[in-house]
LUMPAKE-465047 format. One line per 2 residues: number of its first residue (from 1); their letters; for each residue x, z, y of N, C-alpha, C. Coordinates in pm, whole numbers, plus 50000, padded with zeros to 5 digits. Each point is the difference from the previous one (the first is absolute). Layout:
LUMPAKE-465047
NUM = a = X:Z:Y:X:Z:Y:X:Z:Y ~ ... $
//
This chain:
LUMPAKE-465047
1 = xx = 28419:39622:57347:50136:49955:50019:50006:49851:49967 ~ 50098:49899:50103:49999:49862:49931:50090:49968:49987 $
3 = xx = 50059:49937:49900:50080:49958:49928:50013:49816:50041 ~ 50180:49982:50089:50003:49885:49983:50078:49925:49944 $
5 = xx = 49966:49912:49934:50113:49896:49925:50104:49941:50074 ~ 50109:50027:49999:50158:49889:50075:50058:49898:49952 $
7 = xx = 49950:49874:50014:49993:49893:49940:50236:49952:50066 ~ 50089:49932:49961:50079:49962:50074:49983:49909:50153 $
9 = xx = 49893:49975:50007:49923:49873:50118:49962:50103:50119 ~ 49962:50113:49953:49957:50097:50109:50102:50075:50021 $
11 = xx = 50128:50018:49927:50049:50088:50098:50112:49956:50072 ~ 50076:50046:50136:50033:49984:50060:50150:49873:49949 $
13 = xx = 50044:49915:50032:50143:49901:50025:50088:50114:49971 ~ 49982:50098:50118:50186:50055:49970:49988:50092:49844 $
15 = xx = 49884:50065:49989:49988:50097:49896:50032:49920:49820 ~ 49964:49852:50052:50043:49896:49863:50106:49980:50000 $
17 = xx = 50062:49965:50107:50178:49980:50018:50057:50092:50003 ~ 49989:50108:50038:50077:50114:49920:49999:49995:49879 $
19 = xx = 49871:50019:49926:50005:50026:49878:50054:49875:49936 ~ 49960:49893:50014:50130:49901:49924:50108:50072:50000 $
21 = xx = 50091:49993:50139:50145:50012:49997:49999:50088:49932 ~ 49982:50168:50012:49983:50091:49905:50026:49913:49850 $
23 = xx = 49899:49933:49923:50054:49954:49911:50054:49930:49959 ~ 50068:49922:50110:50147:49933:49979:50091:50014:50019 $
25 = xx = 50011:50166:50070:50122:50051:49994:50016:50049:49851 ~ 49868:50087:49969:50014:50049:49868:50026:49933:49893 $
27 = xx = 50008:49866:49974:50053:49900:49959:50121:49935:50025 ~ 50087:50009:50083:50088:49973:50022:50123:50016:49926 $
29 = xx = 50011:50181:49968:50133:50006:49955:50000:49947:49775 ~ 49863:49984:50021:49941:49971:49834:50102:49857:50034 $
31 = xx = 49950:49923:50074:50083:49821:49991:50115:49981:50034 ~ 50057:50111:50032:50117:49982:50090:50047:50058:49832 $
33 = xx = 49977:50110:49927:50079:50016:49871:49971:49854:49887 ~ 49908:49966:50029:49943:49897:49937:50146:49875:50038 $
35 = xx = 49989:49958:50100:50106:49951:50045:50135:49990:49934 ~ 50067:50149:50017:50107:50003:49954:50014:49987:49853 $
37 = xx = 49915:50032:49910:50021:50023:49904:49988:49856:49859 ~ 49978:49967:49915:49951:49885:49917:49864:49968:50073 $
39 = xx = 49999:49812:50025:49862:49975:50009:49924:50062:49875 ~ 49833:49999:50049:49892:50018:49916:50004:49841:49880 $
41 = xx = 50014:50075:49890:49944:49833:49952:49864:49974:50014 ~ 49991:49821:50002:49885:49925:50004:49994:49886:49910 $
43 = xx = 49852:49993:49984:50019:49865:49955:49855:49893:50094 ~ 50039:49888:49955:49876:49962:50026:49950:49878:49886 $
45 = xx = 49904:50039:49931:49892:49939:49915:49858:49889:50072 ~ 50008:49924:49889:49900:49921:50044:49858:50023:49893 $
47 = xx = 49886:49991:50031:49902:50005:49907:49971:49892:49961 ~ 49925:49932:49905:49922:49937:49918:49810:49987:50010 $
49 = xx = 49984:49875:50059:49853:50059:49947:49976:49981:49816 ~ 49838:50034:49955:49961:49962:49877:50046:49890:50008 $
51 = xx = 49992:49896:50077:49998:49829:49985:50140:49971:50001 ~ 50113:50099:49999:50152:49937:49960:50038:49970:50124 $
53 = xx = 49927:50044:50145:50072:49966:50132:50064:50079:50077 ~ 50063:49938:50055:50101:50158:50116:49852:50046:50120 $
55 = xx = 49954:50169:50016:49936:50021:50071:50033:50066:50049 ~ 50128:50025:50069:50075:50102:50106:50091:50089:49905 $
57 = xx = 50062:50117:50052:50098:50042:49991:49950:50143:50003 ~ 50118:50109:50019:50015:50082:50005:50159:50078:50014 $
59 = xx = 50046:50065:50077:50130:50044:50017:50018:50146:49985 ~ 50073:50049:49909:50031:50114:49912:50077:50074:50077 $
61 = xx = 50022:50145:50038:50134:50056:50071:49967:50089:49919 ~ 50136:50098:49993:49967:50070:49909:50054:50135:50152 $
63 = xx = 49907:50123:50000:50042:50125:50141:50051:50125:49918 ~ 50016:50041:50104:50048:50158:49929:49839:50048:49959 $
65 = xx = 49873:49974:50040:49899:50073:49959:49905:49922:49901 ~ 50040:49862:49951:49960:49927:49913:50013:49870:50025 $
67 = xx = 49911:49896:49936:50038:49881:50013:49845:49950:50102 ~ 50058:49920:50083:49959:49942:50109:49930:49855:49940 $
69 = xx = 49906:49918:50003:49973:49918:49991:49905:49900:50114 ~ 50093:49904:50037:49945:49926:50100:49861:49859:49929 $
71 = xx = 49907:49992:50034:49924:49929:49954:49938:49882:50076 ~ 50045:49857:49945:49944:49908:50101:49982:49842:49923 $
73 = xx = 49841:50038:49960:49930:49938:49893:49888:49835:50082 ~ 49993:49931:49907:49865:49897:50078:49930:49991:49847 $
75 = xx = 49886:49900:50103:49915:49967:49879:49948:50062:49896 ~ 49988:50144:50047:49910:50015:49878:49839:50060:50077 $
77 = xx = 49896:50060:49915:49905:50014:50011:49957:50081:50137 ~ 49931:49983:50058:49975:50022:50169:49942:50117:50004 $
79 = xx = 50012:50090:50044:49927:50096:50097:49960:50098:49860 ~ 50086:50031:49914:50006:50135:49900:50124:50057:49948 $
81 = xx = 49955:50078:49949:50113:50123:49942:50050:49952:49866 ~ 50140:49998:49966:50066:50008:49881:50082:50078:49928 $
83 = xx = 49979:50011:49893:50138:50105:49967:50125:49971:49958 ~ 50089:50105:50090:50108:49961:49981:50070:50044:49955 $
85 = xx = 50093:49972:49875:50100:50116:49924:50166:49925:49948 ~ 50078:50061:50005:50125:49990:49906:49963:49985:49839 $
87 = xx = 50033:49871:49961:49980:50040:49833:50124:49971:49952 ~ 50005:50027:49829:50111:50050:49989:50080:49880:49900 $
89 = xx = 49927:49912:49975:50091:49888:49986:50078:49874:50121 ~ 50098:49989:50003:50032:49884:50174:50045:49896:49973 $
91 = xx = 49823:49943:49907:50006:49879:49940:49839:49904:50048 ~ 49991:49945:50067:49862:49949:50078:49973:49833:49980 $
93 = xx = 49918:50013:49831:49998:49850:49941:49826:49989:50070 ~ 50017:49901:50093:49827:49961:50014:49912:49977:49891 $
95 = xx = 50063:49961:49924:49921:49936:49870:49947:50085:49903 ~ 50070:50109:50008:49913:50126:49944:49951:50091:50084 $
97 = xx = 49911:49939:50078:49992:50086:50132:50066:50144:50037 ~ 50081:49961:50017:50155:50142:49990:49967:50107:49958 $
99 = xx = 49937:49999:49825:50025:50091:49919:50160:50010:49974 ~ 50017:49923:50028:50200:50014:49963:50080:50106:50101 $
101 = xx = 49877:50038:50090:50091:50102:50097:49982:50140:49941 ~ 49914:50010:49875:50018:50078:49904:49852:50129:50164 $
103 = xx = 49983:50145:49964:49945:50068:49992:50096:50030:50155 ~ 49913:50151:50025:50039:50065:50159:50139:50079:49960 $
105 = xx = 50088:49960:50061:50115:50119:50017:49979:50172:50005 ~ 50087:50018:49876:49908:50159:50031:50117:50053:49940 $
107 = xx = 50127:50020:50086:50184:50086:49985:49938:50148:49962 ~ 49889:50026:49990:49971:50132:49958:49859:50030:49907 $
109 = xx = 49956:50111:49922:49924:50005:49916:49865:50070:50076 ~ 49922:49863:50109:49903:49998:50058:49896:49955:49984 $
111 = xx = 49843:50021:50038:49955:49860:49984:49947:49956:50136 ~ 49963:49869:49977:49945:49954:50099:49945:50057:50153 $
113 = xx = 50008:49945:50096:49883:50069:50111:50065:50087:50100 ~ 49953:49975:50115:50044:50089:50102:49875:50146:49993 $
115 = xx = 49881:49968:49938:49902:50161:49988:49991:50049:49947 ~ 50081:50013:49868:50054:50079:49891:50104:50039:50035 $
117 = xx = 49975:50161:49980:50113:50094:50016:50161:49935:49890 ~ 49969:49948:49880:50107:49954:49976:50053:49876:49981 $
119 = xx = 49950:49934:50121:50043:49879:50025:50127:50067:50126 ~ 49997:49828:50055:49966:49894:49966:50160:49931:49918 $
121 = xx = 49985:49854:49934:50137:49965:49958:50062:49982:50115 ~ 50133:49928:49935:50068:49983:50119:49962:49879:50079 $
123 = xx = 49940:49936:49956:49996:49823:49998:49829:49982:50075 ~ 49988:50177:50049:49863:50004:50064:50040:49973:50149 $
125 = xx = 49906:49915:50045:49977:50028:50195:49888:49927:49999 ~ 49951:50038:50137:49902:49965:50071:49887:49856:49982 $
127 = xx = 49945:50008:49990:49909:49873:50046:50043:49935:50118 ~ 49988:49863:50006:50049:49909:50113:49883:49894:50019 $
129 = xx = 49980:49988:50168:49906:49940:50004:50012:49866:50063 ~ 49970:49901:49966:49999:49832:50023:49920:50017:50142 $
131 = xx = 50041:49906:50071:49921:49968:50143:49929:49857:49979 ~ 49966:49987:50092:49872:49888:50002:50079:49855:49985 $
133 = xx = 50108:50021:50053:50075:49836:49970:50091:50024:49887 ~ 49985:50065:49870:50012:49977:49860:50184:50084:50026 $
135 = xx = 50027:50100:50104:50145:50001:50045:49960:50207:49927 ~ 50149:50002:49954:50029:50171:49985:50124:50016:50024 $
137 = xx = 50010:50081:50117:50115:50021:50075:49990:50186:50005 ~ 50079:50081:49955:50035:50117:49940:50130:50029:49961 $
139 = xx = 49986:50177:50036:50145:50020:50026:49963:50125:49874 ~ 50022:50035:49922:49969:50119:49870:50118:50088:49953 $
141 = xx = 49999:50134:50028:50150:50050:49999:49913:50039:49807 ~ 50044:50024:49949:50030:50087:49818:50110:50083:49992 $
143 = xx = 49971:50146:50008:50081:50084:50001:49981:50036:49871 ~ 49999:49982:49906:50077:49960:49869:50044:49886:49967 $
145 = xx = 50049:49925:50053:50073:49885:49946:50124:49961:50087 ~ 50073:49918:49957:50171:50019:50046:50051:49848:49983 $
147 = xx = 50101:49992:50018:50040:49833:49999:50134:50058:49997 ~ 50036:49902:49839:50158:50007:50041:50078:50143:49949 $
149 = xx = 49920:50055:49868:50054:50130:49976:49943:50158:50032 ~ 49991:50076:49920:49964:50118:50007:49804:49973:49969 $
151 = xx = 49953:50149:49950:49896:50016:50021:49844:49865:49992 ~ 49945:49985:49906:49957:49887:50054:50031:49886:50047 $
153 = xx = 50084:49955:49991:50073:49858:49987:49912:49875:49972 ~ 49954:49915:50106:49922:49891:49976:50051:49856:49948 $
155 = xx = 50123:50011:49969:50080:49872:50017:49977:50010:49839 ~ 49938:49839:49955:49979:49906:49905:49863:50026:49956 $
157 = xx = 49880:50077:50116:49892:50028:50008:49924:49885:50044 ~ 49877:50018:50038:49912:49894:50091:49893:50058:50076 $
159 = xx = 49979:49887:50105:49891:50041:50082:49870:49952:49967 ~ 49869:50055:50002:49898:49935:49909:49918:50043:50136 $
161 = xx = 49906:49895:50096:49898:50013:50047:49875:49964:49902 ~ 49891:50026:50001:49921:50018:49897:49859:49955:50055 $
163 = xx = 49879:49945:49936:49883:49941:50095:49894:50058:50060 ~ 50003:50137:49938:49967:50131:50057:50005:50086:50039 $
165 = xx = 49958:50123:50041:50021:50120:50072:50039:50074:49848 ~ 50069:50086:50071:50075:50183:49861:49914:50062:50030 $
167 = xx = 49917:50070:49937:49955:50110:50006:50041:50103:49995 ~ 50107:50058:49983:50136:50089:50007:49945:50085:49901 $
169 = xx = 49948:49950:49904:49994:50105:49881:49979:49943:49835 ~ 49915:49871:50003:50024:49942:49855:50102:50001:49959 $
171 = xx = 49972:50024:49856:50173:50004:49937:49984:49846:49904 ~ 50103:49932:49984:50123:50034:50070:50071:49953:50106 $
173 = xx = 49843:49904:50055:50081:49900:50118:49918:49988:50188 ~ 49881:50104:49942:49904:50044:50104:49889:49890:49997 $
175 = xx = 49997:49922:49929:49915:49893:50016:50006:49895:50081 ~ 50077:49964:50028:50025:49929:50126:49971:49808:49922 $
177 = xx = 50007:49990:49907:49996:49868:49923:50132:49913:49988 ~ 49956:49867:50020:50100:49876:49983:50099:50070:50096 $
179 = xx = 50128:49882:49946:50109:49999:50071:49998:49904:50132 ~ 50010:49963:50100:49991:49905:50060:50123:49979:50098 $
181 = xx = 50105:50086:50007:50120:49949:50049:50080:50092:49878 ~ 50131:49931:50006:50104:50090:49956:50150:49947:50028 $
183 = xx = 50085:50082:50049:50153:49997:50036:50070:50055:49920 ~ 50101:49957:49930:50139:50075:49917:50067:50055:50103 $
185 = xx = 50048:50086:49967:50106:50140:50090:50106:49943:49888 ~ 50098:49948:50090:50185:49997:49871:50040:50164:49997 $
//
């Protein structure tokens, strides 16, 4: 028997455009309540490198299924992985290489890591990876974290990119090392 792989490139135009619309209808009546109801709050933050400089931004929304984070970074280290977390001070002094952003956000009695069954904090997500022209452009939903009230609440938190990869399991910060960007959340 052979088994073939269906890549989106191989299969047919209309069978993709259906299935979009399909999920933009199924989306639809979500924005249309979205709409009527209170905007989502947002914010938008700027980062810090170590060296005390502005190295891009980041824009906060807060969804009905968590908080959304838009990511759009320069200059930093080319073509690797960093870790990236919420910490729980939203205080980002270069000069102490943002130990002042204090430790990982953790609204609950977790530890560290996305491969431990009792992880991860809240202030856990993903690794993010730098491209070759020093740019990190990322979109990271955290369905534990919130903006603006209730549950996990990130506001007077910070954003800490870090000069290494997480291993999603050292405690208490995955290993990831130095700080090398950081943003205050008001």
């Amino acid at each position: 028997m052979t088994h073939s792989t269906l890549s989106p490139s191989s299969l047919p135009r209309t069978l993709c455009s259906a299935a979009a619309a399909t999920l933009c209808l199924g989306l639809a009546p979500a924005a249309m309540a979205q709409d009527s109801d209170t905007a989502a709050p947002t914010q938008e933050v700027t980062f810090l490198s170590a060296e005390g400089e502005e190295t891009g931004t980041a824009t906060l929304t807060g969804t009905p299924h968590g908080l959304m984070i838009e990511l759009n970074l320069q200059n930093l280290p080319p073509e690797s992985w960093h870790g990236f977390h919420i910490h729980e001070e939203g205080t980002c002094d270069p000069e102490d290489g943002f130990k002042s952003a204090g430790g990982h956000y953790n609204a609950g009695d977790t530890k560290h890591g996305f491969l431990l069954e009792d992880g991860p904090h809240t202030g856990d997500m993903p690794n993010q990876y730098v491209a070759a022209d020093g740019t990190l452009k990322a979109q990271v939903l955290n369905t534990f974290a919130s903006l603006g009230g209730g549950d996990g609440d990130v506001s007077g938190r910070a954003l800490v990119l870090h000069g290494g990869f997480d291993d999603y399991e050292s405690q208490s910060s995955g290993d990831a090392g130095e700080r090398i960007a950081c943003a205050e959340i008001e």
